[in-house]
N, C-alpha and C positions, 0 to 999 in steps of 0.2 A: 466423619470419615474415619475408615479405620489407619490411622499412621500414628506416627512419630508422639502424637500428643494426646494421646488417648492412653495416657500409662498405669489407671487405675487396677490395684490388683496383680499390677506383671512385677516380677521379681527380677534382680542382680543389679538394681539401680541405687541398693544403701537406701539406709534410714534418712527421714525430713529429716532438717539442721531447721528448728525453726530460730529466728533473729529474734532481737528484742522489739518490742511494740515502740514504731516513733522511727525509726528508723528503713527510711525511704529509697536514699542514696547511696552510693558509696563512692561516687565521683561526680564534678559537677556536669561532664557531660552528660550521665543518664538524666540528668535533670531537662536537658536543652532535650535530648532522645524524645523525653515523656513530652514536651508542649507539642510539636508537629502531628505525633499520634492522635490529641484532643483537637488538632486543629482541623485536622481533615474533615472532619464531619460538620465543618461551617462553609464547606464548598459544594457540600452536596452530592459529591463525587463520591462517599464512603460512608458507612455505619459502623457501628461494633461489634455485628457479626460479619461485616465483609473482612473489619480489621482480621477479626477471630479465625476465621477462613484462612487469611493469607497466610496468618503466623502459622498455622499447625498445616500450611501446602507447603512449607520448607524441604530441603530434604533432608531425612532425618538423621543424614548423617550432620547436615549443621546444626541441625536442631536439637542434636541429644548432646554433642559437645559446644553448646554456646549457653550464656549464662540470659538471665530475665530480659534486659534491655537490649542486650545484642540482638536478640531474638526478635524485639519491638521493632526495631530498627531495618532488620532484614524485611520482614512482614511488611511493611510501611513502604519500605522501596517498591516491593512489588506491586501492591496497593497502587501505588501512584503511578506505575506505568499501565496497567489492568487499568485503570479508570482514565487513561489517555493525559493526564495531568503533564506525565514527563516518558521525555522519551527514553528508550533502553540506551541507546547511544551517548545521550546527555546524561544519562546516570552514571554512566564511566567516565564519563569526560568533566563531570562535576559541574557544568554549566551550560544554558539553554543555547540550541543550534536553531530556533525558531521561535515565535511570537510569542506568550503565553497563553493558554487557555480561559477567556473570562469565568470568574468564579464568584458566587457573593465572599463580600468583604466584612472580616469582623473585625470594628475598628479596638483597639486596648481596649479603651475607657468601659465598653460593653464588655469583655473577658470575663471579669468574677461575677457579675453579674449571669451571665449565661449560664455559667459553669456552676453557678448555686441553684439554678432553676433546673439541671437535671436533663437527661432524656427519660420521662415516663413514660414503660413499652406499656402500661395499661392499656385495653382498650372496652366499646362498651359492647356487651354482648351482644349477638344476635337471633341465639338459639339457648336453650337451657343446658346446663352441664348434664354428660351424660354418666357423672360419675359420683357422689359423696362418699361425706366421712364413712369409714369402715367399710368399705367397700371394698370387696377379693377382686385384685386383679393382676392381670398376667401384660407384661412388656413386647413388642412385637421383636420379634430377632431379626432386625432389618441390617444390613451391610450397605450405606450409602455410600456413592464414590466420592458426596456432595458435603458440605459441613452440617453437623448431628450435633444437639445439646443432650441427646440421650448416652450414657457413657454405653462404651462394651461389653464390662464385665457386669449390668444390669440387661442386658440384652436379652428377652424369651425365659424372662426369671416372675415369678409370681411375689406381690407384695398386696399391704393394706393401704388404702388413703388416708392418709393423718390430716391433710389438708386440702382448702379449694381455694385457691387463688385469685379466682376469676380469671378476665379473658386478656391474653396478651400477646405481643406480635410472636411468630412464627419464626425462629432464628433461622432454621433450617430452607426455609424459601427468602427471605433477608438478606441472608450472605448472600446469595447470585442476585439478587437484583429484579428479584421477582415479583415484591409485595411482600405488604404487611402479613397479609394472608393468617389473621387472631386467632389462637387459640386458645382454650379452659386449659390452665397449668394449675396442675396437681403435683403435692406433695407424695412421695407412696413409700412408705416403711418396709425392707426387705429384712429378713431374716441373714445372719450371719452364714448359715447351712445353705441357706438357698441359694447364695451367691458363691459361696469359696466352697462346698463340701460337708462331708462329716467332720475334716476335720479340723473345721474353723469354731473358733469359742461358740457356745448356745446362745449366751448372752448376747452376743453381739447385733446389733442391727444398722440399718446405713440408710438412712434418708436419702431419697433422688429426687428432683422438680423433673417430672415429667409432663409434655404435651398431650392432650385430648385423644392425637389421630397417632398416637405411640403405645398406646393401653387397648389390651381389650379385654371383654370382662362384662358386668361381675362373674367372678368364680370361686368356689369355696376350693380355695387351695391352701394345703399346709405354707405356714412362713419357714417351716424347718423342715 
Protein backbone atom coordinates (compact mmCIF):
# COMPACT_ATOMS: atom_id res chain seq x y z
CA UNK A 1 0.00 0.00 0.00
CA UNK A 2 1.02 3.32 -0.72
CA UNK A 3 1.63 5.04 3.13
CA UNK A 4 3.52 5.89 5.81
CA UNK A 5 6.02 2.83 5.34
CA UNK A 6 6.81 2.65 2.02
CA UNK A 7 9.83 5.45 2.36
CA UNK A 8 12.19 4.10 -0.14
CA UNK A 9 13.75 7.00 -2.30
CA UNK A 10 11.37 9.90 -0.51
CA UNK A 11 13.62 12.69 0.87
CA UNK A 12 13.66 15.15 4.22
CA UNK A 13 13.72 11.95 6.58
CA UNK A 14 18.00 12.30 7.28
CA UNK A 15 20.49 9.92 6.78
CA UNK A 16 20.23 5.85 8.29
CA UNK A 17 22.09 5.95 11.90
CA UNK A 18 23.01 2.47 11.41
CA UNK A 19 23.78 0.72 15.22
CA UNK A 20 26.44 -1.68 15.96
CA UNK A 21 25.95 -5.38 14.89
CA UNK A 22 24.55 -7.48 18.35
CA UNK A 23 22.65 -4.85 19.53
CA UNK A 24 18.89 -5.83 19.76
CA UNK A 25 17.47 -3.76 22.74
CA UNK A 26 17.70 -0.79 24.29
CA UNK A 27 15.24 -1.39 27.15
CA UNK A 28 14.04 -4.45 28.54
CA UNK A 29 10.68 -3.85 27.59
CA UNK A 30 11.19 -3.89 23.76
CA UNK A 31 12.42 -7.22 24.69
CA UNK A 32 8.81 -8.51 26.44
CA UNK A 33 7.30 -6.00 23.07
CA UNK A 34 9.23 -8.60 20.48
CA UNK A 35 7.98 -12.29 22.40
CA UNK A 36 3.87 -11.54 21.89
CA UNK A 37 4.66 -10.38 18.23
CA UNK A 38 6.28 -14.26 17.55
CA UNK A 39 3.69 -15.47 19.66
CA UNK A 40 0.72 -14.62 17.69
CA UNK A 41 1.42 -16.74 14.97
CA UNK A 42 0.97 -19.95 17.31
CA UNK A 43 -2.77 -19.07 17.53
CA UNK A 44 -3.26 -18.93 14.16
CA UNK A 45 -5.13 -15.90 14.28
CA UNK A 46 -2.02 -13.90 12.45
CA UNK A 47 1.16 -14.28 9.96
CA UNK A 48 3.86 -11.89 9.08
CA UNK A 49 2.36 -10.34 6.52
CA UNK A 50 -0.82 -9.79 8.42
CA UNK A 51 1.75 -8.67 11.26
CA UNK A 52 3.45 -6.34 8.17
CA UNK A 53 -0.08 -5.09 7.20
CA UNK A 54 -1.02 -3.85 10.51
CA UNK A 55 2.27 -2.05 11.35
CA UNK A 56 2.61 0.10 7.89
CA UNK A 57 -2.04 0.59 8.31
CA UNK A 58 -0.84 3.03 11.39
CA UNK A 59 -1.27 6.43 10.87
CA UNK A 60 1.34 7.90 9.57
CA UNK A 61 1.29 10.41 11.76
CA UNK A 62 2.33 7.80 14.62
CA UNK A 63 4.16 5.99 12.45
CA UNK A 64 6.65 8.40 11.24
CA UNK A 65 7.22 9.85 14.98
CA UNK A 66 7.48 6.37 16.77
CA UNK A 67 10.49 4.49 16.96
CA UNK A 68 10.97 0.35 15.83
CA UNK A 69 9.09 -1.49 18.79
CA UNK A 70 6.57 1.25 19.57
CA UNK A 71 5.66 0.64 16.20
CA UNK A 72 5.61 -3.41 16.95
CA UNK A 73 3.46 -2.81 19.53
CA UNK A 74 0.81 -0.49 17.96
CA UNK A 75 0.59 -2.99 14.85
CA UNK A 76 0.22 -5.97 17.30
CA UNK A 77 -2.75 -4.26 19.22
CA UNK A 78 -4.58 -3.80 16.17
CA UNK A 79 -3.62 -7.34 15.04
CA UNK A 80 -5.25 -8.71 17.86
CA UNK A 81 -8.45 -6.89 17.87
CA UNK A 82 -8.72 -7.43 13.56
CA UNK A 83 -8.32 -11.13 14.32
CA UNK A 84 -11.15 -11.00 17.15
CA UNK A 85 -8.43 -12.15 19.97
CA UNK A 86 -9.24 -8.88 22.08
CA UNK A 87 -11.69 -6.54 22.19
CA UNK A 88 -11.26 -2.63 21.45
CA UNK A 89 -12.83 -1.98 24.68
CA UNK A 90 -10.55 -4.44 26.64
CA UNK A 91 -7.65 -2.83 25.07
CA UNK A 92 -8.17 0.25 26.89
CA UNK A 93 -9.14 -1.00 29.84
CA UNK A 94 -6.07 -3.35 29.93
CA UNK A 95 -8.17 -6.38 30.79
CA UNK A 96 -10.55 -9.06 29.49
CA UNK A 97 -14.61 -8.03 29.71
CA UNK A 98 -15.42 -11.58 28.35
CA UNK A 99 -14.26 -15.42 27.95
CA UNK A 100 -11.29 -15.79 26.04
CA UNK A 101 -11.09 -17.02 22.58
CA UNK A 102 -9.71 -20.77 22.34
CA UNK A 103 -6.50 -20.71 20.60
CA UNK A 104 -3.67 -23.69 20.05
CA UNK A 105 -1.23 -23.43 22.92
CA UNK A 106 2.40 -23.32 22.63
CA UNK A 107 3.62 -24.74 25.68
CA UNK A 108 7.66 -23.08 26.70
CA UNK A 109 9.42 -26.19 26.68
CA UNK A 110 8.50 -26.21 22.63
CA UNK A 111 9.47 -22.17 22.14
CA UNK A 112 13.24 -22.63 20.87
CA UNK A 113 12.48 -25.43 19.38
CA UNK A 114 9.66 -23.84 17.01
CA UNK A 115 11.49 -20.72 16.68
CA UNK A 116 14.67 -22.66 15.25
CA UNK A 117 12.48 -24.65 12.67
CA UNK A 118 11.53 -21.33 11.06
CA UNK A 119 8.25 -20.51 8.90
CA UNK A 120 9.52 -21.71 5.45
CA UNK A 121 7.14 -19.60 2.82
CA UNK A 122 8.88 -22.16 0.15
CA UNK A 123 6.50 -23.81 -1.76
CA UNK A 124 6.31 -26.61 -4.57
CA UNK A 125 5.72 -25.37 -7.97
CA UNK A 126 2.81 -25.84 -10.16
CA UNK A 127 3.60 -24.37 -13.39
CA UNK A 128 7.04 -23.40 -14.83
CA UNK A 129 8.64 -19.92 -14.22
CA UNK A 130 7.65 -17.48 -16.68
CA UNK A 131 10.83 -15.70 -16.21
CA UNK A 132 14.99 -16.55 -16.13
CA UNK A 133 18.19 -15.28 -15.60
CA UNK A 134 18.84 -12.12 -17.83
CA UNK A 135 15.72 -11.53 -18.63
CA UNK A 136 14.44 -7.68 -19.57
CA UNK A 137 11.78 -6.93 -17.57
CA UNK A 138 9.32 -4.29 -16.79
CA UNK A 139 7.50 -3.98 -12.99
CA UNK A 140 3.56 -3.29 -13.22
CA UNK A 141 2.68 0.30 -11.61
CA UNK A 142 0.07 -0.93 -9.59
CA UNK A 143 -1.31 1.41 -6.45
CA UNK A 144 -2.87 -1.26 -4.03
CA UNK A 145 -4.98 0.10 -1.22
CA UNK A 146 -4.03 -3.77 0.12
CA UNK A 147 -0.27 -4.73 1.60
CA UNK A 148 2.50 -4.88 -1.57
CA UNK A 149 6.03 -6.45 -1.04
CA UNK A 150 6.73 -4.59 -4.39
CA UNK A 151 8.22 -1.20 -3.08
CA UNK A 152 6.98 2.39 -5.05
CA UNK A 153 9.78 3.77 -6.13
CA UNK A 154 10.37 0.30 -8.29
CA UNK A 155 6.94 0.57 -9.49
CA UNK A 156 6.43 0.59 -13.93
CA UNK A 157 10.50 0.68 -13.90
CA UNK A 158 12.30 -1.85 -16.26
CA UNK A 159 15.17 -4.12 -14.81
CA UNK A 160 17.14 -7.69 -15.46
CA UNK A 161 16.55 -11.05 -13.45
CA UNK A 162 19.67 -11.75 -11.59
CA UNK A 163 17.87 -14.51 -9.81
CA UNK A 164 14.97 -17.34 -9.52
CA UNK A 165 13.96 -18.26 -6.44
CA UNK A 166 11.34 -20.60 -6.99
CA UNK A 167 7.94 -20.73 -5.79
CA UNK A 168 6.70 -18.90 -2.58
CA UNK A 169 3.68 -17.73 -0.80
CA UNK A 170 1.93 -14.58 -1.89
CA UNK A 171 2.36 -11.66 0.82
CA UNK A 172 0.09 -9.50 -0.87
CA UNK A 173 -3.02 -11.99 -0.75
CA UNK A 174 -1.46 -13.40 2.95
CA UNK A 175 -1.89 -10.30 4.79
CA UNK A 176 -5.85 -10.26 4.32
CA UNK A 177 -6.30 -13.62 4.93
CA UNK A 178 -6.72 -14.98 1.55
CA UNK A 179 -4.39 -17.85 0.96
CA UNK A 180 -1.25 -18.79 0.34
CA UNK A 181 -1.97 -18.10 -3.29
CA UNK A 182 2.51 -19.19 -4.37
CA UNK A 183 4.31 -17.46 -6.44
CA UNK A 184 7.88 -17.67 -8.67
CA UNK A 185 9.95 -14.76 -6.66
CA UNK A 186 12.43 -13.20 -8.72
CA UNK A 187 15.32 -11.24 -7.90
CA UNK A 188 15.47 -8.20 -10.87
CA UNK A 189 18.54 -5.68 -10.89
CA UNK A 190 17.44 -1.92 -11.71
CA UNK A 191 19.63 0.56 -12.91
CA UNK A 192 20.30 3.75 -10.72
CA UNK A 193 18.89 6.11 -13.90
CA UNK A 194 15.90 4.01 -14.10
CA UNK A 195 14.80 4.43 -10.87
CA UNK A 196 16.01 7.98 -9.41
CA UNK A 197 16.82 9.88 -12.96
CA UNK A 198 19.58 11.23 -14.92
CA UNK A 199 20.75 12.49 -12.07
CA UNK A 200 21.37 9.47 -9.93
CA UNK A 201 25.17 7.85 -9.98
CA UNK A 202 25.38 5.40 -13.49
CA UNK A 203 26.95 3.05 -11.39
CA UNK A 204 24.36 2.53 -9.12
CA UNK A 205 21.95 -0.47 -9.17
CA UNK A 206 19.28 -1.72 -6.44
CA UNK A 207 18.18 -5.34 -6.22
CA UNK A 208 14.19 -5.77 -5.60
CA UNK A 209 12.63 -9.58 -4.87
CA UNK A 210 9.85 -9.41 -6.91
CA UNK A 211 6.57 -11.70 -7.40
CA UNK A 212 5.73 -13.47 -10.84
CA UNK A 213 2.17 -11.77 -11.30
CA UNK A 214 4.31 -8.01 -10.48
CA UNK A 215 6.58 -8.39 -13.82
CA UNK A 216 5.90 -8.23 -17.20
CA UNK A 217 8.09 -8.98 -19.81
CA UNK A 218 10.52 -10.08 -21.41
CA UNK A 219 11.56 -6.75 -22.77
CA UNK A 220 14.80 -5.29 -24.18
CA UNK A 221 14.63 -2.36 -22.21
CA UNK A 222 17.56 0.08 -21.24
CA UNK A 223 18.69 -0.41 -17.31
CA UNK A 224 19.66 3.29 -17.80
Amino acid sequence: MNGAADLGGMMGFGPVQPEPEGVHFHAEWERRALTPNLAIGATRRGNIDMSRHARESLHPADRLTSSYYPIWVEGLERLLVDSGLVGAAELVAGRASTPGVPVPVLSAERVWAVLAAGSPHARRAKAPAQFAVGDHVRTRAINPTGHTRLPRYARGRSGVVERVHGVHVFPDAHAHGAGEQPQWLYTVRFGGRELWGDGADADLTVAVDARECHLEGPQQLSLT
